[in-house]
C-alpha positions in Angstrom: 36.9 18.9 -2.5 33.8 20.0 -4.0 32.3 16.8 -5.2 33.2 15.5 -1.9 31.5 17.9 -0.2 28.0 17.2 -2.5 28.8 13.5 -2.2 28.7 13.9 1.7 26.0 15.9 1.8 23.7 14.1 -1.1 24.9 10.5 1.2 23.4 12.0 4.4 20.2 13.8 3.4 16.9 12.1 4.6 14.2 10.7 2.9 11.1 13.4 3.0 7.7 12.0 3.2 6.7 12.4 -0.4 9.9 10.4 -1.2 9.3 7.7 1.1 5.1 7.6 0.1 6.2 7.5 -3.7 8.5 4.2 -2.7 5.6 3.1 -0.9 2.9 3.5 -3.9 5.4 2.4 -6.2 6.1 -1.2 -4.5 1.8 -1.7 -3.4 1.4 -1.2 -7.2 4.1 -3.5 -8.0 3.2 -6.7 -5.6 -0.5 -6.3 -6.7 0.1 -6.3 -10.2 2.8 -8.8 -10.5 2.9 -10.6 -6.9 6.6 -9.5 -6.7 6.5 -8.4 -3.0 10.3 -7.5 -2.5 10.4 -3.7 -3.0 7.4 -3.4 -0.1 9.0 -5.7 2.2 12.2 -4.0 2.1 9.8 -1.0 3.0 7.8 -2.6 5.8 9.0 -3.7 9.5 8.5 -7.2 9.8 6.0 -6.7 12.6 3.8 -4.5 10.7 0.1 -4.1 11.7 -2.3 -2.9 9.1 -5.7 -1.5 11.0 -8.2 -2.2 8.2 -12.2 -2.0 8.5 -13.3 -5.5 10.5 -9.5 -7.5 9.8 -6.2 -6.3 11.5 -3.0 -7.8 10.0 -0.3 -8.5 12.7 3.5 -8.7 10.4 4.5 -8.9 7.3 3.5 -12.4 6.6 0.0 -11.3 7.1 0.2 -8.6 4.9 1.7 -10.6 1.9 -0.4 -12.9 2.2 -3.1 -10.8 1.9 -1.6 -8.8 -1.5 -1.3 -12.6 -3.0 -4.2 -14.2 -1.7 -6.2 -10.9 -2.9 -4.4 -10.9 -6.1 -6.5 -14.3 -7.3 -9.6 -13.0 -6.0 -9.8 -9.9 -7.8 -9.3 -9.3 -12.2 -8.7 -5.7 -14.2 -7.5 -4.3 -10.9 -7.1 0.0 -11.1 -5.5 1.9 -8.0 -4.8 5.3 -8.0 -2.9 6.6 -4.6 -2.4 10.2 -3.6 0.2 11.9 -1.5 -1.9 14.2 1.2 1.0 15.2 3.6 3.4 14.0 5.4 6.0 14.9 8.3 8.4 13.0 10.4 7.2 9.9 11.2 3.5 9.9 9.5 2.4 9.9 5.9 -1.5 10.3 5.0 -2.2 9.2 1.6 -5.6 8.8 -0.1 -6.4 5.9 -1.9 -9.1 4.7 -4.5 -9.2 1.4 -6.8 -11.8 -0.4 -8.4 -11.8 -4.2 -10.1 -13.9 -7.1 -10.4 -14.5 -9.5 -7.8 -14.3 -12.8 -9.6 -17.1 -15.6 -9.0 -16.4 -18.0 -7.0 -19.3 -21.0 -5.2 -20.9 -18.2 -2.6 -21.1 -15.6 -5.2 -20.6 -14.7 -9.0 -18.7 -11.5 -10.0 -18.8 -8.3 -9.2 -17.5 -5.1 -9.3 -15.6 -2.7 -6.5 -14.6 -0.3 -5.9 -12.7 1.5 -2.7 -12.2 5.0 -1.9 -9.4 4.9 1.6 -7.5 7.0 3.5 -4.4 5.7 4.6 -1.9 6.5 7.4 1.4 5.1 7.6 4.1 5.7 11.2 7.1 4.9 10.3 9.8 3.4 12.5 13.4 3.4 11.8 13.0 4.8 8.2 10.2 1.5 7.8 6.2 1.2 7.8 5.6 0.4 11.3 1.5 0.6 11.3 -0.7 1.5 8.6 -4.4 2.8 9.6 -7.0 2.9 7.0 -10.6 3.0 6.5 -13.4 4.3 3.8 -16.3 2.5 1.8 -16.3 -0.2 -0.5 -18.7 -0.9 -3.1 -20.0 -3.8 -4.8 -22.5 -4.4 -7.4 -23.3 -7.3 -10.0 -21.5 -7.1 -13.1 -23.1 -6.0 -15.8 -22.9 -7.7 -19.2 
């Protein structure tokens, strides 16, 4: 009776926050680094808007695309998230990465780096709409 009683109540707990945001960080790290976007999706709704500085991403489409069209732009890619806080529905994470921007026929490489603050709503236990905004920097690489 015991063990059903933990099993019940272990089966029907929710999710905090800081669980939910450590998913989250977990799967980001995961589809930039190896393009495997699986664990995110299964996080994100399928219409999914990310509110980023000049470019808003309408789905999930959009937003893959954007982790593997970003994947080839960028080389020795670093990201360090942070919880903040968190409480029902909204998660605030802070967010800073840097990497080089590789060359391409406008521009040769460079380095960035980003330093974001992130908020997440969630929907139905998913990422609904993401707000974010900081400063980027670039500079020429240095040999």
């Amino acid at each position: 009776f015991v063990s059903t009683a933990l099993l019940l109540v272990a089966c029907s707990r929710q999710e905090t926050p800081r669980e939910f945001a450590d998913r989250f960080i977990a799967a980001e790290g995961k589809a930039w680094t190896t393009g495997n976007v699986d664990d995110l999706k299964a996080l994100e709704d399928a219409g999914v808007v990310y509110h980023l500085p000049g470019l808003e991403l309408k789905g999930w489409k959009a937003h893959e695309d954007f982790i593997l069209n970003g994947r080839s732009a960028v080389s020795n890619l670093k990201q360090n998230w942070k919880y903040l806080s968190g409480e029902h529905s909204h998660i605030v994470l802070a967010y800073d990465s840097s990497a080089v921007l590789r060359s391409n026929d406008k521009s040769p490489s460079q380095d960035t780096s980003n330093n974001y603050l992130f908020v997440l709503r969630l929907k139905d236990g998913k990422v609904a709409e993401v707000w974010a905004n900081g400063s980027t920097t670039t500079k020429p690489l240095t040999p």
